[in-house]
PyMOL Python script that loads the backbone (N, CA, C, O; Angstrom):
from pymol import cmd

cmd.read_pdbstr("""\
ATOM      1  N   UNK A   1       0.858  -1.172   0.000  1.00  0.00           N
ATOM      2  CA  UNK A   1       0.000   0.000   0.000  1.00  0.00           C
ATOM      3  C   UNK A   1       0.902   1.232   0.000  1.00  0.00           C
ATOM      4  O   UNK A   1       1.771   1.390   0.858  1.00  0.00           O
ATOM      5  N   UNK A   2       0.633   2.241  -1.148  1.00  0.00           N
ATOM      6  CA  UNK A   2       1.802   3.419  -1.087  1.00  0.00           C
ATOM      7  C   UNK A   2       0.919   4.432   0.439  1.00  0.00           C
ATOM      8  O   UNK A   2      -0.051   4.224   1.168  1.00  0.00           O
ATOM      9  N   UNK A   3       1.828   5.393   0.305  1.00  0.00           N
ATOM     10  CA  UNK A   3       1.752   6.587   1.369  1.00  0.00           C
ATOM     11  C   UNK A   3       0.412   7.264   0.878  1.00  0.00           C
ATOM     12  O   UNK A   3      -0.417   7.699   1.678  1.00  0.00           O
ATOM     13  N   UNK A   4       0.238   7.330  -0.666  1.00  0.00           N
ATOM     14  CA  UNK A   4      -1.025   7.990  -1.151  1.00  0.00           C
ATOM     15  C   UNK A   4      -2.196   7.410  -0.741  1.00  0.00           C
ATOM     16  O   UNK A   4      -3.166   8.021  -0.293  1.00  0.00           O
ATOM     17  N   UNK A   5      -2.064   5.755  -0.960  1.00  0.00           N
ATOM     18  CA  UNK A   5      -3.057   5.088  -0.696  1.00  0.00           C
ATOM     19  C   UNK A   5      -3.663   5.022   0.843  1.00  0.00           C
ATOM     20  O   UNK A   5      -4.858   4.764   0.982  1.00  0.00           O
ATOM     21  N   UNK A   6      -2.677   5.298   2.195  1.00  0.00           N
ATOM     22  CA  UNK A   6      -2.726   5.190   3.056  1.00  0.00           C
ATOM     23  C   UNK A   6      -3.641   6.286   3.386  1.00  0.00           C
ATOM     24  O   UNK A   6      -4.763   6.202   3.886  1.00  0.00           O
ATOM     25  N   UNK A   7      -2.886   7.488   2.973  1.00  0.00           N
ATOM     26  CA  UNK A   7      -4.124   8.821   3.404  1.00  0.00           C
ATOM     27  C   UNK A   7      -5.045   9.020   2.769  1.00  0.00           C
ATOM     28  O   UNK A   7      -5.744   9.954   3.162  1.00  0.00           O
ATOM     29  N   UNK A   8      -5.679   7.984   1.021  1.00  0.00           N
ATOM     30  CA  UNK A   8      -6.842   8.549   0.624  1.00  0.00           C
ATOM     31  C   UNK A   8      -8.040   7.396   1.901  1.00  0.00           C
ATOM     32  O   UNK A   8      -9.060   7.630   2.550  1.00  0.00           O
ATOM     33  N   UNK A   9      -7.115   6.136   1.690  1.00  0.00           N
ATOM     34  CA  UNK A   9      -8.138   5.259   2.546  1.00  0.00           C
ATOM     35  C   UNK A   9      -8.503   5.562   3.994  1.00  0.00           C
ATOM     36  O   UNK A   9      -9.585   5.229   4.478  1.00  0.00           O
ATOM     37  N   UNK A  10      -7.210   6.438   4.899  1.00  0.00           N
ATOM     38  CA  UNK A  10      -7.442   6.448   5.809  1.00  0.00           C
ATOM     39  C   UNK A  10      -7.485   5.206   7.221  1.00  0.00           C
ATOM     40  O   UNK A  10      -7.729   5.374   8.416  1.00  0.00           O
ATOM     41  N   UNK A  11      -7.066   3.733   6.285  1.00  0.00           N
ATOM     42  CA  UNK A  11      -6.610   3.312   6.995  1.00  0.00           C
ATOM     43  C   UNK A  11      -5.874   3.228   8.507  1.00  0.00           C
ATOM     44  O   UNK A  11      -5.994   2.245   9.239  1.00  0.00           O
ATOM     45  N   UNK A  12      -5.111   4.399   8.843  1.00  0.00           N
ATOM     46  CA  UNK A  12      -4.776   4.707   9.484  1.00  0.00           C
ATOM     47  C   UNK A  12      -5.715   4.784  11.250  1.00  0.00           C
ATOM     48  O   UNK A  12      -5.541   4.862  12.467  1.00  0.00           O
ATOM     49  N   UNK A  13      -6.745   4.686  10.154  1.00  0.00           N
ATOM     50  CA  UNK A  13      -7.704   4.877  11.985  1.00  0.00           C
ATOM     51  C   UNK A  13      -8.026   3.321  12.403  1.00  0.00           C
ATOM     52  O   UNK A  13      -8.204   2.789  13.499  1.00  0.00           O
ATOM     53  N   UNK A  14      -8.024   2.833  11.089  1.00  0.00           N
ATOM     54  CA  UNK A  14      -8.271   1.297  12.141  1.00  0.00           C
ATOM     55  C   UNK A  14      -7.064   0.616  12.905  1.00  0.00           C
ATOM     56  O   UNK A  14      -7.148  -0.241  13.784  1.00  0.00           O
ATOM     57  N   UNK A  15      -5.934   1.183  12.378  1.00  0.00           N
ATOM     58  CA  UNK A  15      -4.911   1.301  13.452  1.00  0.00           C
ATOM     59  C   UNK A  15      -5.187   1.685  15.121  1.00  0.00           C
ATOM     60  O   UNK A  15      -4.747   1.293  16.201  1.00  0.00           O
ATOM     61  N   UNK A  16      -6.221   2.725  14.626  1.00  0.00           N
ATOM     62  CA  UNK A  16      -5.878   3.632  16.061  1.00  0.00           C
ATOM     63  C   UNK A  16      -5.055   4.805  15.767  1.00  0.00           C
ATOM     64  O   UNK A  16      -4.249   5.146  16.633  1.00  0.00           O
ATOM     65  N   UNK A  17      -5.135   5.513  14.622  1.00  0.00           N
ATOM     66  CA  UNK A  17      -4.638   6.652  14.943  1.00  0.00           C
ATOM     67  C   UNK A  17      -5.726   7.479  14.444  1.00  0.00           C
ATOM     68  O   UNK A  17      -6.592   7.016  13.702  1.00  0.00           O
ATOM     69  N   UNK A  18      -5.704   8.751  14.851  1.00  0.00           N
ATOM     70  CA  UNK A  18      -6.757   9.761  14.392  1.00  0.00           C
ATOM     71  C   UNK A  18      -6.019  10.260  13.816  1.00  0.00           C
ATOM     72  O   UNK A  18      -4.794  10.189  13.721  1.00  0.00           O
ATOM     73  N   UNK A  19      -7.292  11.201  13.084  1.00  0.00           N
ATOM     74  CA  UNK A  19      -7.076  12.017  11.622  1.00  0.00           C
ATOM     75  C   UNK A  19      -5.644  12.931  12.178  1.00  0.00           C
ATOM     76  O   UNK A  19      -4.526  12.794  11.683  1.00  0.00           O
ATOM     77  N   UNK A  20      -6.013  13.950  13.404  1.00  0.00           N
ATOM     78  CA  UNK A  20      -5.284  14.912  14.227  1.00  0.00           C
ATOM     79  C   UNK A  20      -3.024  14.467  14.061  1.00  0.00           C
ATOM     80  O   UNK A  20      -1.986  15.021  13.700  1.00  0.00           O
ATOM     81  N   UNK A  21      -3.654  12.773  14.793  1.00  0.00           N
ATOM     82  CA  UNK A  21      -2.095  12.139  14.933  1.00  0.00           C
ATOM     83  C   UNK A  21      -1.822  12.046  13.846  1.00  0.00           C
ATOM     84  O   UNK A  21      -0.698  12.527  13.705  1.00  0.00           O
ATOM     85  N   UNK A  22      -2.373  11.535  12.541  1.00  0.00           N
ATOM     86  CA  UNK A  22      -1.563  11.505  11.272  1.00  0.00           C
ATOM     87  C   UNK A  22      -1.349  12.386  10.693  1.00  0.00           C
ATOM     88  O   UNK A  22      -0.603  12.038   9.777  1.00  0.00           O
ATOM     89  N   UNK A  23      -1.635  13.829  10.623  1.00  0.00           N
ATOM     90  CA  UNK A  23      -1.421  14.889  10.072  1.00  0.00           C
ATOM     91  C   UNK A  23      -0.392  15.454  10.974  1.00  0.00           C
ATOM     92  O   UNK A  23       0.306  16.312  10.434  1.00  0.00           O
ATOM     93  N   UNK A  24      -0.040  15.112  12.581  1.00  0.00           N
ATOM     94  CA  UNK A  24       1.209  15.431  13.566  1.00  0.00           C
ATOM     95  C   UNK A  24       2.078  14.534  12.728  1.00  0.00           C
ATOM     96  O   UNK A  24       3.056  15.267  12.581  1.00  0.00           O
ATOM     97  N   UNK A  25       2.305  13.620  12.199  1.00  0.00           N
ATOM     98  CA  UNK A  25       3.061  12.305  11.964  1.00  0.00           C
ATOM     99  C   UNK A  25       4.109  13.078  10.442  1.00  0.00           C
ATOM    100  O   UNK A  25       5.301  13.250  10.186  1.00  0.00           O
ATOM    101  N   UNK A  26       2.474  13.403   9.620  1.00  0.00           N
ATOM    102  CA  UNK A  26       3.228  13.909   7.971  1.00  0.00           C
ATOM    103  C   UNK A  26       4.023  15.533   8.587  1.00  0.00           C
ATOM    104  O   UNK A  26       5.217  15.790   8.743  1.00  0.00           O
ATOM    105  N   UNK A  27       3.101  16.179   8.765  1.00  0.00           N
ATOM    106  CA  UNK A  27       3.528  17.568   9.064  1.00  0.00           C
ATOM    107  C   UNK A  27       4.976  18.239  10.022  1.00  0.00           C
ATOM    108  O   UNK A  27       5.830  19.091   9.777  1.00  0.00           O
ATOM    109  N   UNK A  28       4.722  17.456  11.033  1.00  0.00           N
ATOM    110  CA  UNK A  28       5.829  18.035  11.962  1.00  0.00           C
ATOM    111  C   UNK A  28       7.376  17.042  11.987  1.00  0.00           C
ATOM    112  O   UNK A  28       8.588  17.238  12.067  1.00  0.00           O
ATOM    113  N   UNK A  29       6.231  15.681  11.839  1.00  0.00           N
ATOM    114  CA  UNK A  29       7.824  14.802  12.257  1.00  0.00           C
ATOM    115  C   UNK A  29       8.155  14.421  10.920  1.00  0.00           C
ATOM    116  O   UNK A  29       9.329  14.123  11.142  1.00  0.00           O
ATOM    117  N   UNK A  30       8.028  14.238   9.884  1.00  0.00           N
ATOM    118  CA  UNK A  30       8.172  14.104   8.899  1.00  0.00           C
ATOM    119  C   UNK A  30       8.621  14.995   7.592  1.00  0.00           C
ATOM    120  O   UNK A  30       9.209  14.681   6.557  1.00  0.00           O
ATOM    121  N   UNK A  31       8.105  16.217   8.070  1.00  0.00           N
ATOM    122  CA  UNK A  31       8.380  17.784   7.646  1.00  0.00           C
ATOM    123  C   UNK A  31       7.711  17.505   5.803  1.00  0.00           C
ATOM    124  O   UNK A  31       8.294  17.374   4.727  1.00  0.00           O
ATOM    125  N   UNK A  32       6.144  17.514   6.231  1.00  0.00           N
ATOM    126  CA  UNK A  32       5.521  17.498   4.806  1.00  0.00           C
ATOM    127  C   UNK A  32       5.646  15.817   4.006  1.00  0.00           C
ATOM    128  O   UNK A  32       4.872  15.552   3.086  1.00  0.00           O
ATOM    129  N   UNK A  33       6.310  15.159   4.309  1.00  0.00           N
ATOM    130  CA  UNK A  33       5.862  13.660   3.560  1.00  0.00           C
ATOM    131  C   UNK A  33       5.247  12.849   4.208  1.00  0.00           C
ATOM    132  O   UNK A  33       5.612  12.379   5.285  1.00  0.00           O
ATOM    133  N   UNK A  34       4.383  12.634   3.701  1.00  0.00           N
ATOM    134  CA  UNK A  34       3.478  11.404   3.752  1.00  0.00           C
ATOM    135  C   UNK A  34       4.405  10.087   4.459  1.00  0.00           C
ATOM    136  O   UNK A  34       5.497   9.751   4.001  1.00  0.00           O
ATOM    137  N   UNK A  35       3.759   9.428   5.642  1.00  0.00           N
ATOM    138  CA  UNK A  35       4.424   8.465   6.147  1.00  0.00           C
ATOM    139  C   UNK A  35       3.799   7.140   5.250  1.00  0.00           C
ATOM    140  O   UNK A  35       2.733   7.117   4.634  1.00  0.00           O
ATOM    141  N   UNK A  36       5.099   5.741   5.417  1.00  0.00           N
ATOM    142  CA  UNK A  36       4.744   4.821   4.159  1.00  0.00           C
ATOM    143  C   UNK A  36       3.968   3.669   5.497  1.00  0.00           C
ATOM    144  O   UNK A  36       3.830   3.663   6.720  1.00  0.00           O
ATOM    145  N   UNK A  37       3.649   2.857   4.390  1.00  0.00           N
ATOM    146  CA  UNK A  37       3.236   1.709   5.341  1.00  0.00           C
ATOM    147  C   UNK A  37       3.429   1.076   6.547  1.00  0.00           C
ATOM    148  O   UNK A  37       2.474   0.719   7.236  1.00  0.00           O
ATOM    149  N   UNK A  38       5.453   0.772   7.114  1.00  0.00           N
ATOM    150  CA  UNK A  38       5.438   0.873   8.072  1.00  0.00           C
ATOM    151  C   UNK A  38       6.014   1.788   9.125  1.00  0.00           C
ATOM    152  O   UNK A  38       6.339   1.598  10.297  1.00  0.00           O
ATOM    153  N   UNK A  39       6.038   2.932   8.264  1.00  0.00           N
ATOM    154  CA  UNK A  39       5.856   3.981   9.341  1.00  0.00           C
ATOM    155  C   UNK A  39       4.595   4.648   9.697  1.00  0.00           C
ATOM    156  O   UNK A  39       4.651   5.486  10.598  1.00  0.00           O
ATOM    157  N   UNK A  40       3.697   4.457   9.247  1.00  0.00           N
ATOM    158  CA  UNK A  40       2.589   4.755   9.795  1.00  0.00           C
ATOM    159  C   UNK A  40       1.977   3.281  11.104  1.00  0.00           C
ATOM    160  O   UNK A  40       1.314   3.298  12.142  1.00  0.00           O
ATOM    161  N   UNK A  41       2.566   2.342  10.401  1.00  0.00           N
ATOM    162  CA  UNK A  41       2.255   1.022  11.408  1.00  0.00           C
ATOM    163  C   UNK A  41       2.696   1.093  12.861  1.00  0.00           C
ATOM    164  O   UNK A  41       2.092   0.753  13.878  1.00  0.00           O
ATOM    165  N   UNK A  42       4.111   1.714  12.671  1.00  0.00           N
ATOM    166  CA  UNK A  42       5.252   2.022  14.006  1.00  0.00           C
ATOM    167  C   UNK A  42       4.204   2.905  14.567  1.00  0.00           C
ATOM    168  O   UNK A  42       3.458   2.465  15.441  1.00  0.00           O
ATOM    169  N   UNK A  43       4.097   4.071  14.146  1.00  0.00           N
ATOM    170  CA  UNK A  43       3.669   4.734  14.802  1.00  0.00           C
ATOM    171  C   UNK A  43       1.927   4.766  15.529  1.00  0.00           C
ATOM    172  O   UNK A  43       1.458   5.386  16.484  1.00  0.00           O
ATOM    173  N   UNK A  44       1.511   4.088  14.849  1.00  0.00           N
ATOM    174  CA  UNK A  44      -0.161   3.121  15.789  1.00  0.00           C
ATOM    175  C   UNK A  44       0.493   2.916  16.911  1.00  0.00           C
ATOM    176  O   UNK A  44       0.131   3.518  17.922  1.00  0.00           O
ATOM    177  N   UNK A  45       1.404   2.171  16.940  1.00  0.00           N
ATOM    178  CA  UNK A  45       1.636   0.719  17.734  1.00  0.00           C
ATOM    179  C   UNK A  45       2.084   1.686  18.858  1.00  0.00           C
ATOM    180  O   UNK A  45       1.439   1.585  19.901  1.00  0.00           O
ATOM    181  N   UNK A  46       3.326   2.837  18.817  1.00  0.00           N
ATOM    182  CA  UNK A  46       4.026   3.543  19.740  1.00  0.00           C
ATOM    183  C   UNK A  46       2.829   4.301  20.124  1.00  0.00           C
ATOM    184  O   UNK A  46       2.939   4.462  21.339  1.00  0.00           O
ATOM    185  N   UNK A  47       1.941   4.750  19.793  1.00  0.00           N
ATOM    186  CA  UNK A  47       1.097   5.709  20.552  1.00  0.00           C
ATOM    187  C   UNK A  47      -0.016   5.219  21.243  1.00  0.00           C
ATOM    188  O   UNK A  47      -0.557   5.816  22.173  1.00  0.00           O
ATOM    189  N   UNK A  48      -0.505   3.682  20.606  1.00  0.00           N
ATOM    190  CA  UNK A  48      -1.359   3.019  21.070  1.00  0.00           C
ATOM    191  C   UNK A  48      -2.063   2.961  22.873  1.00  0.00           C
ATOM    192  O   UNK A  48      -1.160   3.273  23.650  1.00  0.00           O
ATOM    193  N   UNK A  49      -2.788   2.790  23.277  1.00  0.00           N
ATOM    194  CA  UNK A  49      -3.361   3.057  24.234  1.00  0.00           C
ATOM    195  C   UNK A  49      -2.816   1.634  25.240  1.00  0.00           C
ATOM    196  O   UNK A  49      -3.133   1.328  26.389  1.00  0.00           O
ATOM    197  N   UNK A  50      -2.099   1.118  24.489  1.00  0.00           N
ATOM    198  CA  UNK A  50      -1.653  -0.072  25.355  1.00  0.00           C
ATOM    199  C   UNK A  50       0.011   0.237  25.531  1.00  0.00           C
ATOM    200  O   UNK A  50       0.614  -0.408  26.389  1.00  0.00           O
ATOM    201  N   UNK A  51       0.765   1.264  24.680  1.00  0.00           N
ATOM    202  CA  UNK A  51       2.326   1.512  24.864  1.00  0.00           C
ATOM    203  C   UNK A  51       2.610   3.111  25.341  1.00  0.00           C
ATOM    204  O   UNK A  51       3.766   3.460  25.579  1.00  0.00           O
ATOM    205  N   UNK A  52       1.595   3.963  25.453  1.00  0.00           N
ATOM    206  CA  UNK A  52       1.108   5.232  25.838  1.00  0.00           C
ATOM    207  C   UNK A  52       0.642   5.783  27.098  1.00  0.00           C
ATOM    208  O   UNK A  52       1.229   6.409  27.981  1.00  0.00           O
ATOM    209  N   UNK A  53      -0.986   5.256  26.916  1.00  0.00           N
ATOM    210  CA  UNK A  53      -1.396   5.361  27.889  1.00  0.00           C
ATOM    211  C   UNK A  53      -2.501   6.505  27.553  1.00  0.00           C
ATOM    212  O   UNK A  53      -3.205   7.095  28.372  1.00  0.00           O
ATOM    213  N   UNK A  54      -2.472   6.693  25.941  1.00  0.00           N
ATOM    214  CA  UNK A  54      -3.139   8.197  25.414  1.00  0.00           C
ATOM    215  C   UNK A  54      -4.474   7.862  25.950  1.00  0.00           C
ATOM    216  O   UNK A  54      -4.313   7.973  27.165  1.00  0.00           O
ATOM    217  N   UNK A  55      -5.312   7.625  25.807  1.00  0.00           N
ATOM    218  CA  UNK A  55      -6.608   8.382  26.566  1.00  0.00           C
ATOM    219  C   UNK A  55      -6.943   8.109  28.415  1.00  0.00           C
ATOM    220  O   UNK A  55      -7.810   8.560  29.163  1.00  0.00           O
ATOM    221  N   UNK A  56      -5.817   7.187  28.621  1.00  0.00           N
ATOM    222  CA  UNK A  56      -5.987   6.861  30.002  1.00  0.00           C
ATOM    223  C   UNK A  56      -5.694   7.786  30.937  1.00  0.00           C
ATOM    224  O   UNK A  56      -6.407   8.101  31.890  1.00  0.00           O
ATOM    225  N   UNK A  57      -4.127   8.425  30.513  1.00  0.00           N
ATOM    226  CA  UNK A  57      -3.407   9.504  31.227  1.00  0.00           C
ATOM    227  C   UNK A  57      -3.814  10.639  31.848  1.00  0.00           C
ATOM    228  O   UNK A  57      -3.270  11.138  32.834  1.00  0.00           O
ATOM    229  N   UNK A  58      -5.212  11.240  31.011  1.00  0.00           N
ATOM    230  CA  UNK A  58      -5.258  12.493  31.672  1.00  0.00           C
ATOM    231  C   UNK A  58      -6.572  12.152  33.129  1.00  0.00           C
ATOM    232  O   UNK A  58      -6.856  12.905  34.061  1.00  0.00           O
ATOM    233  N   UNK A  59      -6.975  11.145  32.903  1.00  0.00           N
ATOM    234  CA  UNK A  59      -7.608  10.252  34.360  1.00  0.00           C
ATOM    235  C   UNK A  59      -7.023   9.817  34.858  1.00  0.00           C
ATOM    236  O   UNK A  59      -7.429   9.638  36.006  1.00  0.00           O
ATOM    237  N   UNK A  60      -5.674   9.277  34.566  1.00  0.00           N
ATOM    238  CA  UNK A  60      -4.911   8.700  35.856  1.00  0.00           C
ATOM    239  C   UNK A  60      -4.270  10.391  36.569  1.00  0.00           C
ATOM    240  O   UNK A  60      -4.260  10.463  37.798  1.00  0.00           O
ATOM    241  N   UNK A  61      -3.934  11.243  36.019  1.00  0.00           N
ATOM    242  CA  UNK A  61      -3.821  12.146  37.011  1.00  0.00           C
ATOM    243  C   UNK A  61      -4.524  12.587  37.492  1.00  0.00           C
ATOM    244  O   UNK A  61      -3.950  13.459  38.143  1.00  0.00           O
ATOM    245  N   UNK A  62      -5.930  12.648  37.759  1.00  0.00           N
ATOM    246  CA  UNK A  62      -6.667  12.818  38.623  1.00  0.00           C
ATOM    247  C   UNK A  62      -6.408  12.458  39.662  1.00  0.00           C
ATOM    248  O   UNK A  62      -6.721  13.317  40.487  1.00  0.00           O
ATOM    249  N   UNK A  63      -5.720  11.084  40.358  1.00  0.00           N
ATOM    250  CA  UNK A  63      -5.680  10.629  41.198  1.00  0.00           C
ATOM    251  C   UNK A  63      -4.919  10.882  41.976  1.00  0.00           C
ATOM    252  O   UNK A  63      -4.104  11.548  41.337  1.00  0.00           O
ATOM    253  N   UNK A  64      -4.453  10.802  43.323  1.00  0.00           N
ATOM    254  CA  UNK A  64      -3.850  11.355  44.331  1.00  0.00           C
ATOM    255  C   UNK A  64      -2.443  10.871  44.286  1.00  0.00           C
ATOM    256  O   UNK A  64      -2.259   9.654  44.315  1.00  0.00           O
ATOM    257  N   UNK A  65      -1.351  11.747  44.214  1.00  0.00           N
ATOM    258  CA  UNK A  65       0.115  11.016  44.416  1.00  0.00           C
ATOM    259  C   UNK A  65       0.594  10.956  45.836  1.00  0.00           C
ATOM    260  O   UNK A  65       1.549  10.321  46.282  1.00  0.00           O
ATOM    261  N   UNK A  66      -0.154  11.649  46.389  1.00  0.00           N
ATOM    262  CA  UNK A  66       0.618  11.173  47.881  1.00  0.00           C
ATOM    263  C   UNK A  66      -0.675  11.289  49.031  1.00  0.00           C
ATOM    264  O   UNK A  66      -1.857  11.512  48.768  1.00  0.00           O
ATOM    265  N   UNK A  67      -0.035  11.056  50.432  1.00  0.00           N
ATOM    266  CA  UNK A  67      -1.243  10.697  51.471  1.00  0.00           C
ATOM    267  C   UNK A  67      -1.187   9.279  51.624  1.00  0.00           C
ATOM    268  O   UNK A  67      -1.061   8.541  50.647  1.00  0.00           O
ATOM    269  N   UNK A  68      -1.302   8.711  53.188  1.00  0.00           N
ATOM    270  CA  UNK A  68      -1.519   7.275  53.559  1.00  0.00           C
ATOM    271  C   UNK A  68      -2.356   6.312  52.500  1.00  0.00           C
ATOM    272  O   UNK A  68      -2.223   5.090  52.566  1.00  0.00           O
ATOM    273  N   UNK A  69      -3.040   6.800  51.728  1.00  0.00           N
ATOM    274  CA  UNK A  69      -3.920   5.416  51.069  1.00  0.00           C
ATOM    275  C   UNK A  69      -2.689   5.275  49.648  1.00  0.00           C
ATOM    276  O   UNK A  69      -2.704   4.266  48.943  1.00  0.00           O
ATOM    277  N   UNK A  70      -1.694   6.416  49.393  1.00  0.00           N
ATOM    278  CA  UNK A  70      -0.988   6.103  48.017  1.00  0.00           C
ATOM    279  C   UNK A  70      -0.081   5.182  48.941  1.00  0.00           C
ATOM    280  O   UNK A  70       0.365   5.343  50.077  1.00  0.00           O
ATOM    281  N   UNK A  71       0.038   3.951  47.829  1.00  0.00           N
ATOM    282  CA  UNK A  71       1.629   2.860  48.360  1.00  0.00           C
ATOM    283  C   UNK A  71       2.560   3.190  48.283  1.00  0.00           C
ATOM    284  O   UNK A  71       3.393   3.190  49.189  1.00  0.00           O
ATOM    285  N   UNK A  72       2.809   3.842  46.400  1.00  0.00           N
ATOM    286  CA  UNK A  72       3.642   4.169  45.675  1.00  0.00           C
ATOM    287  C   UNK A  72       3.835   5.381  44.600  1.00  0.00           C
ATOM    288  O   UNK A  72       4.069   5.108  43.423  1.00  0.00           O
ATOM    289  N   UNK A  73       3.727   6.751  45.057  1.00  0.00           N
ATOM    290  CA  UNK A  73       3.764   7.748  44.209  1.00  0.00           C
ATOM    291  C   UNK A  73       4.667   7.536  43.170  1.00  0.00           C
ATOM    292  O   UNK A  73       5.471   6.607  43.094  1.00  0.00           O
ATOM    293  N   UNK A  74       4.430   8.809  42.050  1.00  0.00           N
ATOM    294  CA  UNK A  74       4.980   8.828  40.553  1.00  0.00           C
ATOM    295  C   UNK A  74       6.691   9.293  41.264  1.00  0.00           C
ATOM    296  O   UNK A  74       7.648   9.465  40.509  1.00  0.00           O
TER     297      UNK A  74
END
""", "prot")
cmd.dss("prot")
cmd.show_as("cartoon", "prot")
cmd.util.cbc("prot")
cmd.orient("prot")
């Protein structure tokens, strides 16, 4: 699958990435090219909600880092 094919299909989201992250991916880290097959793959996988933590994170800081009930603060 070329880089063209990747962004007309959009593939990219059944990865798990949103529209937002793949346009961070071509634009900034890439400086304007289109990422290829497995760099767009790498980069699912590294941001993924299982190697990240992206939508979990901003609820886990909610939670208290210190005080008798924390075991183990950050």
């Amino acid at each position: 699958m070329s880089p063209e094919q990747i962004q007309e299909s959009k593939i990219y989201r059944e990865w798990g990435l949103t529209d937002e992250e793949y346009l961070k991916i071509k634009d900034e880290i890439l400086d304007g090219r289109l990422p290829n097959f497995t760099e767009t793959g790498m980069y699912a996988v590294m941001w993924s909600e299982h190697c990240c933590y992206k939508n979990s994170k901003p609820v886990l800081k909610k939670f208290p880092t210190t005080g008798p009930q924390v075991l183990m603060g950050p």
